[in-house]
N, C-alpha and C positions, 0 to 999 in steps of 0.2 A: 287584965280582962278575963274573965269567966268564959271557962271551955265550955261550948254549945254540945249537950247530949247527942252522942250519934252523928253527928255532923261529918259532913266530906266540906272540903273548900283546898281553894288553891292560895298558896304563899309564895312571895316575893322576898326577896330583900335588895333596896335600894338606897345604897348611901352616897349622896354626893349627887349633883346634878344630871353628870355624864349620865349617870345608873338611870337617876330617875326618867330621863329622856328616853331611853333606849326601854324601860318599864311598861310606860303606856301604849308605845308599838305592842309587846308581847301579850300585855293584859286585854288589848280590845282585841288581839286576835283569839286570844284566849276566851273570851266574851263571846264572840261571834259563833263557836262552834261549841260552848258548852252553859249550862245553866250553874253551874256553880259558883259560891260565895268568892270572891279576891278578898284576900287579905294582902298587905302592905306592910313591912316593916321600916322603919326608914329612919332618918336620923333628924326631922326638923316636921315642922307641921306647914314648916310656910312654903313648901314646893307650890307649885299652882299644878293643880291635876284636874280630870275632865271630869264633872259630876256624875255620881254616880258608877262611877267606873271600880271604884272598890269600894268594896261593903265593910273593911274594916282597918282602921289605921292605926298602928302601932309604934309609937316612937321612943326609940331605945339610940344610948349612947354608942355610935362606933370607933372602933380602930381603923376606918381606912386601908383595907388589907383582908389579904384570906381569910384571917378571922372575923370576919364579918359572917362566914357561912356559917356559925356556931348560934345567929340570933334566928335561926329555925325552930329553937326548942321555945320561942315565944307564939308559935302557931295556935289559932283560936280554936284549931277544928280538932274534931276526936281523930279524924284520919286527912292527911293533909298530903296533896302532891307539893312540894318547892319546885320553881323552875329557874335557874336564873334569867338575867335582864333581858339575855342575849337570843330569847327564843323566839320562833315560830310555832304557833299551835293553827294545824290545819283541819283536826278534827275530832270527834270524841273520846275524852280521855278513862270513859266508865273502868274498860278494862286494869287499868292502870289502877284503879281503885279496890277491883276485885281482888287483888291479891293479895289487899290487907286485910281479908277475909279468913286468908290462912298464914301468913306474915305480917309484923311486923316493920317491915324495913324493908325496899325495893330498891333496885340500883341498878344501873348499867358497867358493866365491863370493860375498862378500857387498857388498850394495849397500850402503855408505859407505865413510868415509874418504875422501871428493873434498873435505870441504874444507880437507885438506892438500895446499897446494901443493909439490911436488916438482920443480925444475929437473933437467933432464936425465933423465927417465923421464917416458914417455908417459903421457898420463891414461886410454887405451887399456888398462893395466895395471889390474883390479880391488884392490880389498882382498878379502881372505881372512877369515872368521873361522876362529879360532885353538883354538875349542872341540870340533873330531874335526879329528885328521891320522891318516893312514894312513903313515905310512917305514919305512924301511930303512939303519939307518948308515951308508949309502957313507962315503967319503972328503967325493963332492960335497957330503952330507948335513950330513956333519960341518963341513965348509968354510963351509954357510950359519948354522948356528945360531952357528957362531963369528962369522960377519961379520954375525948379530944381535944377537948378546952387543955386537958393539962400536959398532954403530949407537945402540944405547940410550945408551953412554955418550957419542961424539958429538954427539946429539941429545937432550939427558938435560930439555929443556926439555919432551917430548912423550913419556907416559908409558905410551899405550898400546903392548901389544905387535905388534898387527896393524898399524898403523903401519910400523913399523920392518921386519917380516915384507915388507909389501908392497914396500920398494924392496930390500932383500938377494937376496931369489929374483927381482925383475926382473932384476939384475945376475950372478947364479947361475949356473953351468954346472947344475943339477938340473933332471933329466930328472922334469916333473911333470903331474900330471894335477888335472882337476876331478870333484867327483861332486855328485849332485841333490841338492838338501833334503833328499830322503828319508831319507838320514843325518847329517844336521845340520838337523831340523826347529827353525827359531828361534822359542817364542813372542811372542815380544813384538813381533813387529813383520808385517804380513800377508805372506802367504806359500803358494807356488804347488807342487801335488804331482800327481806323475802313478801310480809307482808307490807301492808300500806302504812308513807309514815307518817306518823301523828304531829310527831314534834320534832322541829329539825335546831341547831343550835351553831351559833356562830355567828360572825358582823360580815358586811355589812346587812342591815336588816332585807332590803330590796333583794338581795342577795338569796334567801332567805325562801321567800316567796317564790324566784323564778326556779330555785334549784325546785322547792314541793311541786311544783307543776309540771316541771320536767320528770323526778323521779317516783312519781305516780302514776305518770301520764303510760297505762300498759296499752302497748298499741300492738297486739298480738297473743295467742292464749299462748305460746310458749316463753314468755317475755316476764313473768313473775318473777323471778332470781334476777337480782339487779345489781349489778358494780359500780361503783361513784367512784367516779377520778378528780379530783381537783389539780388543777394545772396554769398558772402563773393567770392567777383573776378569771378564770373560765372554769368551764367542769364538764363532763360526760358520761355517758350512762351507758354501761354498755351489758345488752342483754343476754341471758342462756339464749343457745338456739335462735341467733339473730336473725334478721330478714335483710335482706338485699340493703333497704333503705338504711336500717340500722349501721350496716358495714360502711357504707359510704359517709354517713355521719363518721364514725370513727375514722374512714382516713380523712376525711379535712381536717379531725382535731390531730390526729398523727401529724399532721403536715405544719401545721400551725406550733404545734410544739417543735418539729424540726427546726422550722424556723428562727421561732426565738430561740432555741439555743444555740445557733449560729450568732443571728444576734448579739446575745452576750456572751460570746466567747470571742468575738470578735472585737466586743470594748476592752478586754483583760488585756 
């Protein structure tokens, strides 16, 4: 397919049912809060998908596995956000686009992957998660997801793909940037916001929704800096400079956590 001059759109990749199921949750939310093209990558034409729901479908052979995040570099657009399956988008993602005004390559920052050891790359180097990039196919672009493609099979022992991400672009001439949580909100692990967030990432999708309404929801001017706890299928938000009401939320979830770990310490 022929890359659209100038174009911004957003890409997917879904392979296998599961994906495609969990896809069209992310793409109509996706739809709903922005005017941009979907593009689809996927592994069959005969999924049934909602009409009109994506402007462009592209079907490529997959391996079932991490390496499936490597059929990004079949994106239609000249600057293209990826999301994976597993997201919520709750509102405009323009900014997100602007930064491939002066990058190349967008990413968010994720705390793991240190206990792979790396000879020859700094431990000063983050891992990346891999579930929103913001690029632009340069050549540089192109050059890294190629010497990702080949790192997986060099290192075919280590399956993840942010792994292998993390020492490619240290070695990279890609000119790249970081962005906040607020567009790669993770739930499942706690997690720090200052502005509002756009995209949150994680199952279940319901899940998804109640957390963006909760963790947006500023109910006081000194309440902008915001904590996310996730806590055995529940979660809490706990603000700078709380208010009475806030503190009292936090000890019912204190207490509720006390409990289940009585709970199960009680079944051991």
């Amino acid at each position: 397919m022929e890359k659209y001059k100038k174009s911004k759109g957003i890409l997917y990749v879904a392979t296998g049912q599961r994906y495609i199921d969990e896809v069209i949750h992310s793409a109509l939310s996706c739809k709903k809060n922005n005017n941009y093209p979907i593009a689809l990558v996927t592994d069959s034409d005969e999924y049934l998908l909602p009409n009109g729901l994506f402007d462009h479908l592209i079907i490529k052979r997959a391996s079932y596995s991490y390496r499936d995040k490597l059929l990004i570099r079949y994106s239609p657009f000249e600057q293209t956000i990826f999301m994976d399956t597993d997201t919520y988008v709750c509102d405009k993602l323009d900014d997100l686009f602007r930064i491939l005004d002066f990058r190349e390559f967008a990413i968010h920052q994720a705390d793991e992957g240190y206990e792979f050891q790396m000879p020859n790359l700094s431990n000063a180097m983050p891992e990346f998660n891999t579930g929103v990039i913001a690029y632009k196919l340069t050549p540089n672009v192109e050059k890294l997801i190629d010497a990702w493609e080949t790192s997986f099979e060099t290192n075919s022992n280590i399956i993840t793909d942010q792994y292998h991400l993390r020492k490619t672009l240290y070695e990279s001439e890609v000119k790249f940037a970081i962005f906040s949580s607020a567009y790669n909100f993770i739930v499942s692990y706690p997690n720090f916001v200052i502005q509002k967030v756009k995209i949150l990432h994680g199952r279940p999708f319901n899940d998804l929704i109640t957390i963006a309404d909760n963790i947006n929801n500023i109910r006081h001017k000194d309440a902008w800096r915001r904590m996310y706890y996730p806590y055995n299928k529940t979660h809490f938000t706990l603000y700078q400079n709380p208010k009475n009401e806030d503190l009292l939320r936090f000890l019912r979830f204190s207490i509720r956590s006390i409990l289940g770990n009585l709970k199960r310490y009680l079944k051991l």
